[in-house]
C-alpha positions as a LaTeX table, in Angstrom:
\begin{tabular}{lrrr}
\hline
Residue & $x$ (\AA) & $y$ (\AA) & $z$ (\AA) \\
\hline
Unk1 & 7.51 & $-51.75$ & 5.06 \\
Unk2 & 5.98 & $-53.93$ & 7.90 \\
Unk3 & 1.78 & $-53.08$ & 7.89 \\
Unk4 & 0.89 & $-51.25$ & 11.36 \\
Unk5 & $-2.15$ & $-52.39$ & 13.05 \\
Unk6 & $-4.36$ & $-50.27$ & 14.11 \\
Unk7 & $-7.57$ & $-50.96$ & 16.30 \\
Unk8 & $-10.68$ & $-48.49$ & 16.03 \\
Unk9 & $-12.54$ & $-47.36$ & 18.73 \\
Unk10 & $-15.52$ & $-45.22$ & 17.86 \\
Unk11 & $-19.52$ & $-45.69$ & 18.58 \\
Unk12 & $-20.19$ & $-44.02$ & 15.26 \\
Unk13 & $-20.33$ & $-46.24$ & 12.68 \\
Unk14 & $-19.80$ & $-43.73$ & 10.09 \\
Unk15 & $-16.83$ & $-42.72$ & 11.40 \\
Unk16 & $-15.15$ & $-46.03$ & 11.49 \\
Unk17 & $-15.34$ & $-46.66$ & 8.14 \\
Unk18 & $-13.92$ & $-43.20$ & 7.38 \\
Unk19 & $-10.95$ & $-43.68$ & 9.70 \\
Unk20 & $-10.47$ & $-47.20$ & 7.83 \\
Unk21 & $-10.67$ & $-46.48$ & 4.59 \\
Unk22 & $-8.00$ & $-43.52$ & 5.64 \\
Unk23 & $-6.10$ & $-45.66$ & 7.20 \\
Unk24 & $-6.34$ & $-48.97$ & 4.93 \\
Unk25 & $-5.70$ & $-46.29$ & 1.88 \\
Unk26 & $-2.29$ & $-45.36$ & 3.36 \\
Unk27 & $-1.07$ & $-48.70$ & 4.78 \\
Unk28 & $-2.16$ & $-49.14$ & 7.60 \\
Unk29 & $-3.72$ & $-52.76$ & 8.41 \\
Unk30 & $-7.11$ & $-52.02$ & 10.38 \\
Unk31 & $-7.15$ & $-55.11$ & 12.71 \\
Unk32 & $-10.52$ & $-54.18$ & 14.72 \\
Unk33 & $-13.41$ & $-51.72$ & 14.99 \\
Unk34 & $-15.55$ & $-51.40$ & 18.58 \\
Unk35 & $-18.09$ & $-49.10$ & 19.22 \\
Unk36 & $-17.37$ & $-48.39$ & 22.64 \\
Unk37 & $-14.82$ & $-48.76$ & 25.32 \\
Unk38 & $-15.71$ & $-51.44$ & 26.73 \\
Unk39 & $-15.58$ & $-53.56$ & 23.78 \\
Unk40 & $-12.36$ & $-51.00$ & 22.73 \\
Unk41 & $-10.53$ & $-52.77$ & 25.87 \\
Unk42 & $-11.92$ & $-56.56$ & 25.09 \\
Unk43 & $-10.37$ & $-55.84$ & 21.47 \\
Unk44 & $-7.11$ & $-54.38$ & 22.32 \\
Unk45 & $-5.95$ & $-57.43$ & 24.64 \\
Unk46 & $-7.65$ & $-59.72$ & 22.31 \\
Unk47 & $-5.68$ & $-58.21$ & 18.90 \\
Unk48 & $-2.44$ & $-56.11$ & 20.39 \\
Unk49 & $-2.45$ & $-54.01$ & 17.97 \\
Unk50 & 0.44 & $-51.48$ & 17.57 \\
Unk51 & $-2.05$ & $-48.02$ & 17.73 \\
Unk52 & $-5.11$ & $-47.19$ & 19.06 \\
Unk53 & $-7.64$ & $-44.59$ & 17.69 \\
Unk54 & $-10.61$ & $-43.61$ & 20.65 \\
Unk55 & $-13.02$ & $-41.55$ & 20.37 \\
Unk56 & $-12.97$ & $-39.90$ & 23.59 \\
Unk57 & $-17.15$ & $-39.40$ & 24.11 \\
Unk58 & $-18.63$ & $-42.92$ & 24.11 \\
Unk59 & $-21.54$ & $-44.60$ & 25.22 \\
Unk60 & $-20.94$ & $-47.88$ & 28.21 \\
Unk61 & $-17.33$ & $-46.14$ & 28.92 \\
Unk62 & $-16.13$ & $-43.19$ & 27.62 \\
Unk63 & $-12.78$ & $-43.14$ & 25.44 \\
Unk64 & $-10.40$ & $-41.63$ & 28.54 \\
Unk65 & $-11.72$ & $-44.70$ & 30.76 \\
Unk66 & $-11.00$ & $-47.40$ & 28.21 \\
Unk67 & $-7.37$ & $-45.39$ & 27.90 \\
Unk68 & $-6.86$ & $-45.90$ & 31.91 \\
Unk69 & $-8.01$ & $-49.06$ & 31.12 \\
Unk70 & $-5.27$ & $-50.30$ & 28.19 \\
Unk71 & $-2.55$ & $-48.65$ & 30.10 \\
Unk72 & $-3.09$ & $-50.99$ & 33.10 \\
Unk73 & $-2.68$ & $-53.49$ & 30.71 \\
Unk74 & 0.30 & $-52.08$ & 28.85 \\
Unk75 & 2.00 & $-48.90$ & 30.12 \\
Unk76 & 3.14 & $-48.55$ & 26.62 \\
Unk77 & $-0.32$ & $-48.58$ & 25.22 \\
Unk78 & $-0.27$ & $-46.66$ & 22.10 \\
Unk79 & $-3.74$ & $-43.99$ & 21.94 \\
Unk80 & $-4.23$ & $-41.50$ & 19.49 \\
Unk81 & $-7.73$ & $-39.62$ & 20.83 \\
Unk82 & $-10.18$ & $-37.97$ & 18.21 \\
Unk83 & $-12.30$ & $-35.75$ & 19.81 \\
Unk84 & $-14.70$ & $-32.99$ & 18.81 \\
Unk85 & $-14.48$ & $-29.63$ & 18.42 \\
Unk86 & $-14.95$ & $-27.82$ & 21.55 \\
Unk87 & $-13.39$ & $-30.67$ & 24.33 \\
Unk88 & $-10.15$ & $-29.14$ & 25.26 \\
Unk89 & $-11.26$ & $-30.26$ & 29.04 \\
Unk90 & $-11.32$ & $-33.42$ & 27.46 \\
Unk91 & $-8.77$ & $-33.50$ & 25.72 \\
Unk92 & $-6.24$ & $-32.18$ & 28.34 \\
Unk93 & $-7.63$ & $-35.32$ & 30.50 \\
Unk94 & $-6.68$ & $-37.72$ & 28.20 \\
Unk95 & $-3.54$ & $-36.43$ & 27.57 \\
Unk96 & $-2.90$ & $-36.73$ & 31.27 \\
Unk97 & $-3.90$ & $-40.06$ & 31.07 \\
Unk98 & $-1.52$ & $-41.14$ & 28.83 \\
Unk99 & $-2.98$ & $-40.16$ & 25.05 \\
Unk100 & 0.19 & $-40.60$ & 22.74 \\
Unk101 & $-1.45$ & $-37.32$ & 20.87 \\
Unk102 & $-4.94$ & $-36.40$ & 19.71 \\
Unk103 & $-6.81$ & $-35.44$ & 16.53 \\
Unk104 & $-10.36$ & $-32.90$ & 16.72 \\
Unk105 & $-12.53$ & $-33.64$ & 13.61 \\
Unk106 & $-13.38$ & $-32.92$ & 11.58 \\
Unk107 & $-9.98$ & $-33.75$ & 10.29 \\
Unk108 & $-8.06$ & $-34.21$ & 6.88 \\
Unk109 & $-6.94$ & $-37.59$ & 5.91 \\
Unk110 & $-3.07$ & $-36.31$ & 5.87 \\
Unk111 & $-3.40$ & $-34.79$ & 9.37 \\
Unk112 & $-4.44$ & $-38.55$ & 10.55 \\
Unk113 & $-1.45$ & $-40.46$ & 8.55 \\
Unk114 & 1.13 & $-37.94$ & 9.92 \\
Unk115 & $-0.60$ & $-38.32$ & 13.43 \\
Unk116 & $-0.54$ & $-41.90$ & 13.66 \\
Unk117 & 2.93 & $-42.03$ & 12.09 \\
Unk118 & 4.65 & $-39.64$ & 14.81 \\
Unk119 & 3.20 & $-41.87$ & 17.24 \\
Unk120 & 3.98 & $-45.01$ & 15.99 \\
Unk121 & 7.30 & $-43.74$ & 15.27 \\
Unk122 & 7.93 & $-44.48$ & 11.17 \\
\hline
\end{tabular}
């Protein structure tokens, strides 16, 4: 089976190494971290990589802007958002945006795998 990349976008640092020691334990090849959308957008033309996971509150740009963002550069951008408990407002916004699906922590390891893999389509 071909290794899906996968390109993190979170500004907690804890939380990126969760999501790629998840995703690295499952095999999934974790071609980038950023800590904030900005940096999220930089990485994804930069890499390409075949998912994205975005935290949707972020400092510099916030996870739904970066989003807008990667699907000006490719309608097909693949998101997955991770929210928090609590953002439905959110969440419904970044759907509208063009979020492939979305994941409110905190979340089981499974629940990310099967996530990522109905979006990517495996």
């Amino acid at each position: 089976m071909i290794m899906k990349r996968v390109l993190i976008v979170d500004d907690a640092a804890f939380m990126r190494v969760t999501l790629k020691s998840m995703l690295e334990n499952n095999g999934f090849e974790v071609v980038g971290e950023a800590e904030n959308g900005i940096i999220g957008v930089q990485k994804y033309v930069e890499l390409n990589p075949d998912v994205v996971t975005m935290d949707i509150t972020m400092p510099e740009m916030s996870g739904i802007d970066a989003l807008k963002e990667m699907k000006k550069i490719n309608p097909n951008v693949k998101v997955v958002m991770i929210s928090a408990m609590g953002q439905d407002m959110l969440i419904r916004e970044s759907v509208i945006a063009g979020a492939k699906s979305f994941i409110v922590k905190p979340f089981k390891e499974e629940f990310m795998v099967k996530t990522l893999t109905q979006v990517l389509g495996i």
